[in-house]
Backbone bond lengths (Angstrom), bond angles and torsions (degrees), N, CA, C in turn:
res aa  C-N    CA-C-N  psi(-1)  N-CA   C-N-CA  omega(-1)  CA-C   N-CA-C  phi
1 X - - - 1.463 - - 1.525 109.62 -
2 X 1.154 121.64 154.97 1.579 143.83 -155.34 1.701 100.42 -111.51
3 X 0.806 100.45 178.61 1.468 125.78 161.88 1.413 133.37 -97.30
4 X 1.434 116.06 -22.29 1.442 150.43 148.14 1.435 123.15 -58.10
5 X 1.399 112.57 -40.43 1.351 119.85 164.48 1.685 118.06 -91.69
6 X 1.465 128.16 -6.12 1.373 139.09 -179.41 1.558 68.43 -78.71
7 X 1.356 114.18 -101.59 1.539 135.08 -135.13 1.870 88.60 -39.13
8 X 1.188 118.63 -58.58 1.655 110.46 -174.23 1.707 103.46 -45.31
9 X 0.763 106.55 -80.54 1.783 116.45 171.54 1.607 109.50 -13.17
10 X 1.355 107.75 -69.69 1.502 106.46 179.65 1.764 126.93 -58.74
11 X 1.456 102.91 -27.74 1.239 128.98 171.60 1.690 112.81 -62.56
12 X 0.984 95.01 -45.78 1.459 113.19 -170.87 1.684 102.79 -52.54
13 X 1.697 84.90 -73.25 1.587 96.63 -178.44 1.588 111.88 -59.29
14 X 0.753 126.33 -14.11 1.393 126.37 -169.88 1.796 96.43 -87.98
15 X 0.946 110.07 -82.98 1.592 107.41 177.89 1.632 140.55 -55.18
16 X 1.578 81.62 -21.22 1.945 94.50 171.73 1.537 106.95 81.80
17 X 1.198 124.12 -0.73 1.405 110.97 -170.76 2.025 91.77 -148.49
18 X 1.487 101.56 144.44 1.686 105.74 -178.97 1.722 96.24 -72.19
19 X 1.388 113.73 -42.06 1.541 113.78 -163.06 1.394 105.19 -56.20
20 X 1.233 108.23 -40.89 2.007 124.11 -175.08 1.278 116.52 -46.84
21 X 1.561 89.01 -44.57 1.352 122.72 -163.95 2.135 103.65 -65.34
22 X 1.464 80.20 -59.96 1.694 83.67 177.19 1.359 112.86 -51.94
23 X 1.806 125.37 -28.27 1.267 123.68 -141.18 1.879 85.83 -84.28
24 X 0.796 109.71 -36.30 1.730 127.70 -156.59 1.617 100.82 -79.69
25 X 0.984 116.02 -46.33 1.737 133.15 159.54 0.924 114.21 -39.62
26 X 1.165 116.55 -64.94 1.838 138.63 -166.10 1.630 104.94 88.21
27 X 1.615 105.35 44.15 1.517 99.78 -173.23 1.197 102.19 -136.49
28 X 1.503 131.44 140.85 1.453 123.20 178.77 1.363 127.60 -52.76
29 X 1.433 110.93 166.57 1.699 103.17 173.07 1.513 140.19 -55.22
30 X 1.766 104.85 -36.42 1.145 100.99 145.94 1.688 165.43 -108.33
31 X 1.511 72.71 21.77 1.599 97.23 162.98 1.688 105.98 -82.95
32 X 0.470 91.22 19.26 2.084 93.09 -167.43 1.729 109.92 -111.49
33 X 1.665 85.69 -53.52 1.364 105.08 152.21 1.555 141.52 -19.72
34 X 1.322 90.38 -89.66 1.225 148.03 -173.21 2.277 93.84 -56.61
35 X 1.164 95.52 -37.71 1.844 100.19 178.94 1.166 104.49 -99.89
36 X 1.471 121.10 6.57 1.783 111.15 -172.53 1.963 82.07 -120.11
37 X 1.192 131.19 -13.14 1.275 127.66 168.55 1.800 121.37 -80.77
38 X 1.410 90.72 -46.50 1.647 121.23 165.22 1.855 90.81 -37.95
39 X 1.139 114.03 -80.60 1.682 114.28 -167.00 1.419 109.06 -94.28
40 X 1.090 123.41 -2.29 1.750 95.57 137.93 1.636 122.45 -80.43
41 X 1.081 111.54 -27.80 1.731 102.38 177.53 1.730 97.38 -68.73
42 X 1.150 114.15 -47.49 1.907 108.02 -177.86 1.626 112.28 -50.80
43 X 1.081 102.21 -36.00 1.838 116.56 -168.72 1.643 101.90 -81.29
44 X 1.640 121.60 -31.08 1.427 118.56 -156.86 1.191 132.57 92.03
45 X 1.271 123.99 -47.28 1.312 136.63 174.05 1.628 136.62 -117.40
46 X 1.198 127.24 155.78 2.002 124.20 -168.93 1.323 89.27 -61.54
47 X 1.436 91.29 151.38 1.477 118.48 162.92 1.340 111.27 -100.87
48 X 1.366 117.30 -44.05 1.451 140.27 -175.42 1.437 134.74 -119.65
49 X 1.267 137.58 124.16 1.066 128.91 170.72 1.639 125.69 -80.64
50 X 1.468 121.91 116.01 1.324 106.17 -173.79 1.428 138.81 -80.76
51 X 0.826 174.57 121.73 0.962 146.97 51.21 2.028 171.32 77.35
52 X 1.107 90.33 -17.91 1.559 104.29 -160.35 1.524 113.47 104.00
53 X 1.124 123.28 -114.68 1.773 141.66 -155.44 1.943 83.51 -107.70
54 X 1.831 117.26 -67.03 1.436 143.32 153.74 1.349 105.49 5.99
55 X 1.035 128.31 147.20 1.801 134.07 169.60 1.500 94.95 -144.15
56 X 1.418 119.39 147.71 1.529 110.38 -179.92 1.679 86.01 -123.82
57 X 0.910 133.27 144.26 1.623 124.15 -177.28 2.127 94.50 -105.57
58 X 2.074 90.95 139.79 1.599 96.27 -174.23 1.351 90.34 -62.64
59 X 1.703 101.86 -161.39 1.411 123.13 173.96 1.773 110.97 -70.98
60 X 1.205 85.30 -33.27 1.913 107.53 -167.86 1.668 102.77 -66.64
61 X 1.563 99.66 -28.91 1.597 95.15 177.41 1.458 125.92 -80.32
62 X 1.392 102.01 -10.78 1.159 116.49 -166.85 1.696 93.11 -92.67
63 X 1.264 122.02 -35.97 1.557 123.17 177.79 1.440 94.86 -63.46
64 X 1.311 122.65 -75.73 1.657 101.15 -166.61 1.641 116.21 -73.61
65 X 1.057 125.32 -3.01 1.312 102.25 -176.38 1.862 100.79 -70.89
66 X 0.778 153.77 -24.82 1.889 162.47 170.37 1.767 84.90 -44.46
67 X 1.113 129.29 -51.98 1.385 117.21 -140.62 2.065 96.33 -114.59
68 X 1.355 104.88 -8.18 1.402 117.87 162.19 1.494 107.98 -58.38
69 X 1.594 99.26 -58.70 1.293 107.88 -143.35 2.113 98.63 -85.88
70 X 0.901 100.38 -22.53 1.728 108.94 157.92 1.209 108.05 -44.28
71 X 1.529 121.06 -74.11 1.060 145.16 -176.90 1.794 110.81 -43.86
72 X 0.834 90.28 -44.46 1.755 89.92 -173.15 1.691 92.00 -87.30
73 X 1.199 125.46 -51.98 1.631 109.00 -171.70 1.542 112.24 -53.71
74 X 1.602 124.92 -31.32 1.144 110.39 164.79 1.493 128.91 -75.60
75 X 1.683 123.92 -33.07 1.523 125.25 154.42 1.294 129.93 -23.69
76 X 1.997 97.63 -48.21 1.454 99.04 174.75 1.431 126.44 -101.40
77 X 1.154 110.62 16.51 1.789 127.78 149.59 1.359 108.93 -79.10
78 X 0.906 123.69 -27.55 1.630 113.53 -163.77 1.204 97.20 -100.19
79 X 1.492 120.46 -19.82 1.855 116.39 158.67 1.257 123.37 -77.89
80 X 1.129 116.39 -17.87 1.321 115.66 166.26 1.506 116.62 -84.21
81 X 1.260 108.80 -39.78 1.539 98.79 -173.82 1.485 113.61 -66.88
82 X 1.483 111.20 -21.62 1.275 117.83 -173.45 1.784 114.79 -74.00
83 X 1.471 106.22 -24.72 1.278 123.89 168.32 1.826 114.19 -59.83
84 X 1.300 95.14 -64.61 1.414 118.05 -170.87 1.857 99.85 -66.20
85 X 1.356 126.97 -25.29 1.652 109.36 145.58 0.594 134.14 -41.00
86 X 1.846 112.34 -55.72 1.247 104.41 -162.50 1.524 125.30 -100.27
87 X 1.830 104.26 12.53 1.248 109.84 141.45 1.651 135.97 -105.62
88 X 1.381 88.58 41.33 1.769 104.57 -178.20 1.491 110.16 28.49
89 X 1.313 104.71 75.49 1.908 118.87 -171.90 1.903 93.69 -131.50
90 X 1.174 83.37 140.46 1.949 90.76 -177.75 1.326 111.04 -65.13
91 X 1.571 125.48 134.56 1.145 143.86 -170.31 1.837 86.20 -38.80
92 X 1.849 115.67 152.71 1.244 118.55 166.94 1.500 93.69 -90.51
93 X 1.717 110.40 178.39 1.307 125.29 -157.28 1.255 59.18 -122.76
94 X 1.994 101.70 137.73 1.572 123.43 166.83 1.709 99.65 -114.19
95 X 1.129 160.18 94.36 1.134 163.33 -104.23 1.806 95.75 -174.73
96 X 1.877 100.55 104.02 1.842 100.68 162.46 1.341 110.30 -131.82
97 X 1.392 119.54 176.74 1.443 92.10 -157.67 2.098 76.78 173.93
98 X 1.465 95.19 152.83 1.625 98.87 -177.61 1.862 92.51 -73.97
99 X 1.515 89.23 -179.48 1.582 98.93 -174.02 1.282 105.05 -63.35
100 X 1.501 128.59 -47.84 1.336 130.53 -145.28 1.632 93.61 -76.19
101 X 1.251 134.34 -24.74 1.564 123.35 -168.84 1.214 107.27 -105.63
102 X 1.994 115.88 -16.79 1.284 112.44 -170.46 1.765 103.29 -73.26
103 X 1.034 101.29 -22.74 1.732 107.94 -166.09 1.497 95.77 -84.55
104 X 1.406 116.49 -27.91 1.308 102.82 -166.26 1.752 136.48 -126.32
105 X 1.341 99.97 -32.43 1.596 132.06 165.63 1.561 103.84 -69.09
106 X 1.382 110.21 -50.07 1.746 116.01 -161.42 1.468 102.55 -77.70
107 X 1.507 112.30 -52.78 1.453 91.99 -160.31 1.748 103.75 -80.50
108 X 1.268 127.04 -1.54 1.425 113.24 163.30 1.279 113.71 -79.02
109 X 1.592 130.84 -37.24 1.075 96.93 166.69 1.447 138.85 -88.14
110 X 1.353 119.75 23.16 1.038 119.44 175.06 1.228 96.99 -90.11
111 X 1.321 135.51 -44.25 1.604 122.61 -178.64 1.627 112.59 -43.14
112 X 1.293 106.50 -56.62 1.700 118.16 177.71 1.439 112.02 -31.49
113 X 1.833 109.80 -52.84 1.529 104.68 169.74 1.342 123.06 -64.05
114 X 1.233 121.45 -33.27 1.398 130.46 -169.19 1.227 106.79 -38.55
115 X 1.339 142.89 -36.51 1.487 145.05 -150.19 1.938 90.12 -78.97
116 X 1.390 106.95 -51.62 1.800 125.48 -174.84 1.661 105.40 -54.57
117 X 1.957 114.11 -28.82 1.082 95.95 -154.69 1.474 115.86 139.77
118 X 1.243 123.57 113.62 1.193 98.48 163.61 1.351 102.18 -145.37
119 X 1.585 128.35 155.63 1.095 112.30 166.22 1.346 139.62 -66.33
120 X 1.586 115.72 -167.80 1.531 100.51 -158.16 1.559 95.55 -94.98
121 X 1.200 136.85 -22.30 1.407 116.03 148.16 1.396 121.39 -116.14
122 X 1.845 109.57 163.20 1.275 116.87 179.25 1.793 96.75 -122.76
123 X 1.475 98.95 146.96 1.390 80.16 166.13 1.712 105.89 -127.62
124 X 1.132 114.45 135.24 1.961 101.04 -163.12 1.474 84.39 -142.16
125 X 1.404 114.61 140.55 1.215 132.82 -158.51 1.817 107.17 -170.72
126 X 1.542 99.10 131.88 1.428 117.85 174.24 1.376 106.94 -85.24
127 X 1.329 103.34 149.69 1.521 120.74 -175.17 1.511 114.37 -160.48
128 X 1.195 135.32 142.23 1.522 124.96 163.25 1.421 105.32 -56.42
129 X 1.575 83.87 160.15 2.359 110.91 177.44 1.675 101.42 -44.09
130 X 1.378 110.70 -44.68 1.782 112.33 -174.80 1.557 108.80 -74.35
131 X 1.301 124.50 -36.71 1.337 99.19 175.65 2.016 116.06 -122.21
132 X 1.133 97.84 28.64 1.556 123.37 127.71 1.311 127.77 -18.63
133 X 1.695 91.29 -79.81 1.549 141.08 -165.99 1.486 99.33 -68.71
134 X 1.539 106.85 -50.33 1.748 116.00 -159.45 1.439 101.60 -71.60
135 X 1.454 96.16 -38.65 1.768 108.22 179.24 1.779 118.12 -47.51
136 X 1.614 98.26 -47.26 1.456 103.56 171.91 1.731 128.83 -75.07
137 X 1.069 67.59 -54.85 1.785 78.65 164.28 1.611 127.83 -35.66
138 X 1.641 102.98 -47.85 1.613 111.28 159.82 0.710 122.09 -105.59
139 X 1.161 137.41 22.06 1.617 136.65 126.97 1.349 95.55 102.19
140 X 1.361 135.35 38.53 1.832 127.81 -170.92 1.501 71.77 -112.05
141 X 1.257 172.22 62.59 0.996 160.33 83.43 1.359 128.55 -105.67
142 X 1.558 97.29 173.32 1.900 96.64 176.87 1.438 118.69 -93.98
143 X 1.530 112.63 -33.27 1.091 115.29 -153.96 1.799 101.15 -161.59
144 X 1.478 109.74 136.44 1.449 96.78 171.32 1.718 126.16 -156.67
145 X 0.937 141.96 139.13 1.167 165.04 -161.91 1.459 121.37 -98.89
146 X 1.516 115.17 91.99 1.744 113.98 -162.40 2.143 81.64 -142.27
147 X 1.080 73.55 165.18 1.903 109.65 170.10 1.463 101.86 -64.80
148 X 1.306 117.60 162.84 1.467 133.98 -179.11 1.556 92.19 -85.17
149 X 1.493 134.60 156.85 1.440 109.87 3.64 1.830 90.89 -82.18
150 X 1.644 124.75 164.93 1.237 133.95 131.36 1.638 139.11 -93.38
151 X 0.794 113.65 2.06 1.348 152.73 -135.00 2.215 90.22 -63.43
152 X 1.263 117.06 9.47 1.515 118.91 -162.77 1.859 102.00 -82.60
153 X 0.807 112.18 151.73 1.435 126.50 169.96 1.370 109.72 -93.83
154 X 1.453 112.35 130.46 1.674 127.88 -160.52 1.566 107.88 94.20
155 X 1.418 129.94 0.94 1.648 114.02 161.20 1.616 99.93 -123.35
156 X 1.300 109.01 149.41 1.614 122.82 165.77 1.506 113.14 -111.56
157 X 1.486 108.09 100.59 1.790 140.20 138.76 1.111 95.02 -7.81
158 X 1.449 128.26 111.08 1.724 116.25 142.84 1.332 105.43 -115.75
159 X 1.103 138.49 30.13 1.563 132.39 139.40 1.741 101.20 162.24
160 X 1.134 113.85 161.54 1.638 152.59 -155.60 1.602 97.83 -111.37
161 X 1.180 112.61 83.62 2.108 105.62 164.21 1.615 94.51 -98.43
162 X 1.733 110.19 133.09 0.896 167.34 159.38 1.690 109.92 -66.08
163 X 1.635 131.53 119.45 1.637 114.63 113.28 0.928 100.12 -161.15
164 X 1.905 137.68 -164.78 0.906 117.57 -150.90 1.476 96.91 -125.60
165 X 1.163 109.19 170.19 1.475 128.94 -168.13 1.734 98.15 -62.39
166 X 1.629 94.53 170.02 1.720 100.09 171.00 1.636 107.02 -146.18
167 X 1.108 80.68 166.91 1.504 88.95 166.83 1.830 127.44 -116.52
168 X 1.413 119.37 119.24 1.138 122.24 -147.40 1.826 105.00 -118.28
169 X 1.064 129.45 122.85 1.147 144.75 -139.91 1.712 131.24 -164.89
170 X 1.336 116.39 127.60 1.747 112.90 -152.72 1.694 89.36 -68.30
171 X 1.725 126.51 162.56 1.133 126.30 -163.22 1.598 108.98 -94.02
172 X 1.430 95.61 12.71 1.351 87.19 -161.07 1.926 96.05 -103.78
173 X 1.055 104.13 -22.14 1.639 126.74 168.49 1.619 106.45 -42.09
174 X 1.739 114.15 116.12 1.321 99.28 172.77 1.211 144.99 -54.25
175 X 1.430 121.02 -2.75 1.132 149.90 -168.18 1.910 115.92 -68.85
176 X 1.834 79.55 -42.61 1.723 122.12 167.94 1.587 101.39 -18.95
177 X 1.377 105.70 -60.24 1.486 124.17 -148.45 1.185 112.87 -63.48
178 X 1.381 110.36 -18.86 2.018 119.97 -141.83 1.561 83.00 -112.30
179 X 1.251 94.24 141.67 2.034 124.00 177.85 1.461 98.30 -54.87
180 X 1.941 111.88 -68.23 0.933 129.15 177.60 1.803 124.72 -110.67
181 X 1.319 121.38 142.52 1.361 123.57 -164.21 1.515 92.67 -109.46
182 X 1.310 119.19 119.77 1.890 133.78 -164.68 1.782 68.30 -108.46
183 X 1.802 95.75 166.84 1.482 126.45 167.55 1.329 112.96 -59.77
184 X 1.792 95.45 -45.16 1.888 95.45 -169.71 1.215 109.87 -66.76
185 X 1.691 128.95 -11.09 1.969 120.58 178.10 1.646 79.96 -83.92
186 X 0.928 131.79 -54.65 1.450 117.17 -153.61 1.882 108.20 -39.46
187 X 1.457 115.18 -39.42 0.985 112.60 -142.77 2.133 93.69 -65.04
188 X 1.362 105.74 174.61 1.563 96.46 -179.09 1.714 101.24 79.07
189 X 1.248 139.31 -29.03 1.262 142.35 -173.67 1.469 111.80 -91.68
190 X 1.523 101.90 131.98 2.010 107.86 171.72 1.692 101.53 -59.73
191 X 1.174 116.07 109.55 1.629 94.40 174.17 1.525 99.01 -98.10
192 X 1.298 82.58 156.20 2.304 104.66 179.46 1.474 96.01 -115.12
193 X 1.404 94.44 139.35 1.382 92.29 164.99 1.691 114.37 -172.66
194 X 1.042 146.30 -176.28 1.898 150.60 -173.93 1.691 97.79 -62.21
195 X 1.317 126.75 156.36 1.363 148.36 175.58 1.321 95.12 -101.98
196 X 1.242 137.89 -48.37 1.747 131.33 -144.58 1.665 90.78 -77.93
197 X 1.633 97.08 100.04 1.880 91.18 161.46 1.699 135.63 -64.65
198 X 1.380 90.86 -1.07 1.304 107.42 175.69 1.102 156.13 -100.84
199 X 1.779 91.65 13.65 1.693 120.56 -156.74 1.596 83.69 -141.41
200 X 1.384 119.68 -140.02 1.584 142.90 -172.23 1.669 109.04 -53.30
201 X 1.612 124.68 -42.97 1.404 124.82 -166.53 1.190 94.33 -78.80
202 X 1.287 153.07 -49.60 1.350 141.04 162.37 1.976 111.43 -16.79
203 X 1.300 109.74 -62.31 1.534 98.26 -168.34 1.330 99.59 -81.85
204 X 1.185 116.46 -12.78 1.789 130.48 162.15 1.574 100.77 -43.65
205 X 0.882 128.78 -94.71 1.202 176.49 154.93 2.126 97.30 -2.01
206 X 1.335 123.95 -52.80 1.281 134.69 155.21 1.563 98.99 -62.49
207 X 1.239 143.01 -38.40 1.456 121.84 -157.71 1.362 110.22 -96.47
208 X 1.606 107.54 -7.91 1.233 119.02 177.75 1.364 120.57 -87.94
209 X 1.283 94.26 -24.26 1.916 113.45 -175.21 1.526 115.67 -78.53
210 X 1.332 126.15 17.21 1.269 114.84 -146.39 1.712 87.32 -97.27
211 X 1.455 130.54 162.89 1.440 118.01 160.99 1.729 95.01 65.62
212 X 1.548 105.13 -130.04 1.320 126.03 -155.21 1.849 99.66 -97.69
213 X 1.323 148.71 62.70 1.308 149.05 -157.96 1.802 97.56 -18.00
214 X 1.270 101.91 162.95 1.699 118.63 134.53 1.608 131.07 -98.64
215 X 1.299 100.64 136.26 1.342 79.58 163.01 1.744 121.00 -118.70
216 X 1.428 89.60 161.71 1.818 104.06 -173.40 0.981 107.85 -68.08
217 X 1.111 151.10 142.58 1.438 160.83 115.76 1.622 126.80 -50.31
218 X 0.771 113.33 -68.09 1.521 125.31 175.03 1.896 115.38 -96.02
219 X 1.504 106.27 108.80 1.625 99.42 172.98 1.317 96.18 -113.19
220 X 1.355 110.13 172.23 1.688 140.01 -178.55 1.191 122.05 -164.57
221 X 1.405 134.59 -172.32 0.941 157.70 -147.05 0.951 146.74 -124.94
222 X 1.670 100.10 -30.33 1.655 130.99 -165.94 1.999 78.08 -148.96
223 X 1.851 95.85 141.54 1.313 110.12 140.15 1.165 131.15 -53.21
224 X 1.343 136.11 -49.08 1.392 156.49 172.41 1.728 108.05 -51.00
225 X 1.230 101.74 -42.15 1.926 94.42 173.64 1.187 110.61 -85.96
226 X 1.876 131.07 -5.39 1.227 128.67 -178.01 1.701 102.45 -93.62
227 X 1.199 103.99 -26.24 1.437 89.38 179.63 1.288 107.02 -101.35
228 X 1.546 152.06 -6.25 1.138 151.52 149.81 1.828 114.62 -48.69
229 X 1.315 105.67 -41.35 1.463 127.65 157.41 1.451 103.82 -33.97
230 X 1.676 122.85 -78.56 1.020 128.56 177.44 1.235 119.77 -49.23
231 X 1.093 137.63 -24.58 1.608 139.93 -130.18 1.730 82.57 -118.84
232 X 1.436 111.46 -29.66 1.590 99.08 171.89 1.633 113.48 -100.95
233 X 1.370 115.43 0.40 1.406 112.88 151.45 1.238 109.52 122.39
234 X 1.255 114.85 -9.60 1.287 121.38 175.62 2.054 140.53 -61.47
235 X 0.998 87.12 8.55 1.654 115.54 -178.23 1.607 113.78 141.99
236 X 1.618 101.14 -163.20 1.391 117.74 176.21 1.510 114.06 -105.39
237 X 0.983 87.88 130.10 2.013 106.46 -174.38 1.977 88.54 -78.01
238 X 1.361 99.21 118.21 1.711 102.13 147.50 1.682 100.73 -115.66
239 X 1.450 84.18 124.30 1.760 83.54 -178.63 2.125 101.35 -135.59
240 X 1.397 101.24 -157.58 1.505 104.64 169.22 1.331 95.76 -99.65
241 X 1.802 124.75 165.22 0.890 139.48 -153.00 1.706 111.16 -85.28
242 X 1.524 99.80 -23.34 1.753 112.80 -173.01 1.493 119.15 -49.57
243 X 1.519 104.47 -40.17 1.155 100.32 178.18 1.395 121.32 -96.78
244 X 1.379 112.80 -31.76 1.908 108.80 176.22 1.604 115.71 -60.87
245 X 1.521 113.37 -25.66 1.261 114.01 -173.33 1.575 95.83 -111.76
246 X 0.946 156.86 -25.31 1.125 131.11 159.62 1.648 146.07 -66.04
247 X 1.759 93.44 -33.57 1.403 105.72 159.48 1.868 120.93 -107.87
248 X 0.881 93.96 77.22 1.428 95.67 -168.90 1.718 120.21 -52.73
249 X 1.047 139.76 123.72 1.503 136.12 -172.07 1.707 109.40 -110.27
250 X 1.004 117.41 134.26 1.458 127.35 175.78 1.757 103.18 -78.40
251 X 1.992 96.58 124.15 1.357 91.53 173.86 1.701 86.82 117.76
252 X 1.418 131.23 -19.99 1.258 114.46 -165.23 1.700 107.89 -125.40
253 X 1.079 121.85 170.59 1.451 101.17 -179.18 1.716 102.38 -132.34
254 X 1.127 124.05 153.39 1.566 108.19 -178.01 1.577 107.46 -136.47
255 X 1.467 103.98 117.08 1.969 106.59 -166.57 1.463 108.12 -100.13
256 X 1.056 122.81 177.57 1.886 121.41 162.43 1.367 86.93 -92.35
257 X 1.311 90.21 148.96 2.098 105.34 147.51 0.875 132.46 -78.32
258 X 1.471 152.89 117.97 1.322 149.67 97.88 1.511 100.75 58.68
259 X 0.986 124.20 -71.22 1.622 127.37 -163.44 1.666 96.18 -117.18
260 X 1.525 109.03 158.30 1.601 107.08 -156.54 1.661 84.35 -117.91
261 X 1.423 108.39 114.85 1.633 134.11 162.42 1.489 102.96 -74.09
262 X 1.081 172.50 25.48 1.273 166.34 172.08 2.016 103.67 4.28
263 X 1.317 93.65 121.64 1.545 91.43 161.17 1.590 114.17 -106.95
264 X 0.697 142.45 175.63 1.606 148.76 -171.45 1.454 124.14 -158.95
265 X 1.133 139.01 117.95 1.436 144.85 -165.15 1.662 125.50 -142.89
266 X 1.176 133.68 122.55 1.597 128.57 -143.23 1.646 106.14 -115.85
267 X 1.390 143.89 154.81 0.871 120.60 179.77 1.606 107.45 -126.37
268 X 1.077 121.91 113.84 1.214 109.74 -133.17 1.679 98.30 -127.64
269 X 1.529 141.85 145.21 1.238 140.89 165.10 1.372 99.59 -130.43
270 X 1.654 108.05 168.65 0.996 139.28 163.31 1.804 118.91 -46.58
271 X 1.799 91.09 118.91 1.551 102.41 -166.32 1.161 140.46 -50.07
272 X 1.031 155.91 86.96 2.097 142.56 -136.31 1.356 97.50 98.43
273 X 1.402 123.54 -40.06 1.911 111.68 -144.71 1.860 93.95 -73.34
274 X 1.466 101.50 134.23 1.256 96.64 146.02 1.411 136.90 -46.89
275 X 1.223 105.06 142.35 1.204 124.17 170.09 1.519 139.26 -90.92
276 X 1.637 130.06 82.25 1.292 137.09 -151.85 1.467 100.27 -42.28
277 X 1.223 102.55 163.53 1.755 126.69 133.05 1.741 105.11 -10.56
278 X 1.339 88.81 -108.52 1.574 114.32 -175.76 1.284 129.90 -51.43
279 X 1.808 124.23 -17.41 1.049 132.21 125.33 1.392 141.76 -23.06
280 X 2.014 100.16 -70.86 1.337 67.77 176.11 1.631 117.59 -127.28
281 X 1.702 84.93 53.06 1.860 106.28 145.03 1.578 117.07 -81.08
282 X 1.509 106.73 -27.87 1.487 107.60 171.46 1.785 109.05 -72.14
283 X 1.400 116.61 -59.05 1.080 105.98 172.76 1.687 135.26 -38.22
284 X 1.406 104.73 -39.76 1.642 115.62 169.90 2.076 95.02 -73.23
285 X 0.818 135.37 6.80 1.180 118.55 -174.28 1.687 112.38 -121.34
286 X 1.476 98.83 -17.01 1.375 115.61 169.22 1.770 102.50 -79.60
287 X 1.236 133.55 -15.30 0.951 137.72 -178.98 2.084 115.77 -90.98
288 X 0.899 70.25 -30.14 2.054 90.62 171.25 1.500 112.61 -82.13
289 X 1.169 122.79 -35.15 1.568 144.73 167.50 1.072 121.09 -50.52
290 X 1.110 103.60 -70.22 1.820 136.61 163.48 1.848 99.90 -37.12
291 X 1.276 117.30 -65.63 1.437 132.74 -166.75 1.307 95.23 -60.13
292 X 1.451 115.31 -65.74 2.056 106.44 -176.37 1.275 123.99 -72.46
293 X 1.564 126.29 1.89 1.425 135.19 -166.82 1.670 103.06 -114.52
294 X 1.031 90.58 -39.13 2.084 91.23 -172.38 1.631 102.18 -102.42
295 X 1.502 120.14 146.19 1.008 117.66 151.67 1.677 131.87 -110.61
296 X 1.174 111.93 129.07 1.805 116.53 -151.19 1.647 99.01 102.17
297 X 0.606 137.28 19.12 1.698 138.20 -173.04 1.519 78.46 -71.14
298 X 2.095 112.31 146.76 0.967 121.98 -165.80 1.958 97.65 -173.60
299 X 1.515 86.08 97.99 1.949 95.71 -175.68 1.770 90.86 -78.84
300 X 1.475 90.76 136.94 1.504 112.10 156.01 1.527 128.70 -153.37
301 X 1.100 104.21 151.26 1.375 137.68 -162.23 1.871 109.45 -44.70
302 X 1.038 114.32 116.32 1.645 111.10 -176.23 0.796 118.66 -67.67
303 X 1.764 133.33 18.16 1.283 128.51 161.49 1.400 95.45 -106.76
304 X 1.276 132.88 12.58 1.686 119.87 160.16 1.681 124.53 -87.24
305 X 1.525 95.69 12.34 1.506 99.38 -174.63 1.283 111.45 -59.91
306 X 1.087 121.75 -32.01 2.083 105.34 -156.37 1.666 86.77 -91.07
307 X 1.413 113.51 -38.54 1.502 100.69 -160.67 1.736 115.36 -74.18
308 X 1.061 107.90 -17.79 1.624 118.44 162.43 1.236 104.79 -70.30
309 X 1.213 127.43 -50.43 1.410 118.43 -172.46 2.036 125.53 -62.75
């Protein structure tokens, strides 16, 4: 397979239609074709079901397009960087990071550097904790910012920020009133909160269990849809702190808990690779961020990973 047939492929799926597909390309219809036939005969099997003008994409397309589209975001880094040599322009900052820090941790500290410098592009992009990880691991980034655990071989930990969870809630909710929100008000309440048992709802999930459990009502994915959840009334958001305190919304109120949820978040690069200049001025700046955005913010040492965990 080509690179000619990725970009058609991704196009494809992306727009739903081959003609679209060409239009966006700048390549005719059946040249578009013609590369989405090319790599299904290489691959063995449909990508697409046809249709008319219509493309319905199989299941199988839907499996590789995730690992297409990897593939091409790093292709077209390595064309750019190769550009930006050979006009002696400072490496860009490749910056990924889950939603809750990309919206909120990252772009403050990138302002912080700004005064030092920054180059003329950044590229900063949300991603889940798993391909975070994948991001670093193959090296299409510089630097990245995911949830605990990290624990993979091929990235190097340079420190563990710490604070604790909250509870996020419309102001009009009696709950509103109270300094601190204990388990026992919760009870009687829709609680919202993360799906991934394998990240934050896990210690969720123990702090809830204590005595008589709660149960969840509403799971997700993103902090941001748990407290939007709330914000239309539908329970209490327990989420991590990145997003209730960083994007603050009118209409909502955001308390500590009663009992201490610990969130945990790693900052993590690519294993062996040096580490620039401006790197890890960003990294010291993600650490200053952290300090004016969270309260309880608490740096630790990247050899405390397993035992926190």
């Amino acid at each position: 397979m080509d690179l000619n047939q990725l970009e058609a492929f991704s196009a494809v799926m992306t727009i739903g239609s081959v003609t679209g597909a060409g239009r966006s390309l700048g390549r005719s219809q059946p040249a578009v074709s013609k590369a989405i036939q090319d790599l299904e005969s290489e691959l063995g099997y449909a990508l697409f079901d046809r249709n008319g003008p219509r493309v319905t994409p199989t299941d199988k397309a839907f499996l590789l397009y995730e690992e297409v589209e990897r593939s091409l975001v790093g292709l077209r880094t390595i064309r750019e960087r190769a550009l930006e040599i050979g006009r002696d322009e400072i490496q860009p900052i490749h910056l990924v990071a889950t939603p809750a820090l990309a919206s909120t941790i990252a772009p403050a500290a990138l302002k912080l550097v700004e005064k030092n410098g920054l180059p003329e592009h950044i590229h900063l992009r949300s991603a889940s904790a798993e391909q975070v990880v994948h991001s670093v691991l193959h090296r299409t980034v510089s630097l990245g910012l995911t949830s605990l655990p990290v624990g993979h071989r091929g990235l190097d930990l340079h420190w563990i920020g710490q604070a604790p969870c909250v509870a996020v809630l419309r102001t009009d909710n009696p709950l509103a009133k109270a300094d601190v929100v204990t388990i026992d008000a919760l009870r009687g309440q829709r609680i919202i909160t993360m799906s991934n048992r394998y990240r934050l709802r896990q210690r969720i999930d123990m702090a809830l269990g204590q005595d008589k459990p709660l149960d969840v009502a509403i799971e997700t994915n993103t902090s941001f849809n748990a407290i939007m959840a709330a914000h239309a009334g539908l329970g209490v958001a327990l989420v991590e702190p990145m997003t209730a305190l960083g994007m603050p919304i009118e209409g909502l109120a955001v308390r500590p808990l009663a009992v201490n949820i610990p969130f945990y978040f790693g900052v993590v690069t690519p294993f062996g690779k040096p580490v620039d200049g401006l790197t890890q001025a960003l990294i010291g700046a993600i650490e200053t961020a952290a300090r004016d955005i969270l309260h309880g913010f608490v740096k630790r040492d990247a050899g405390d990973h397993d035992d926190l965990l």
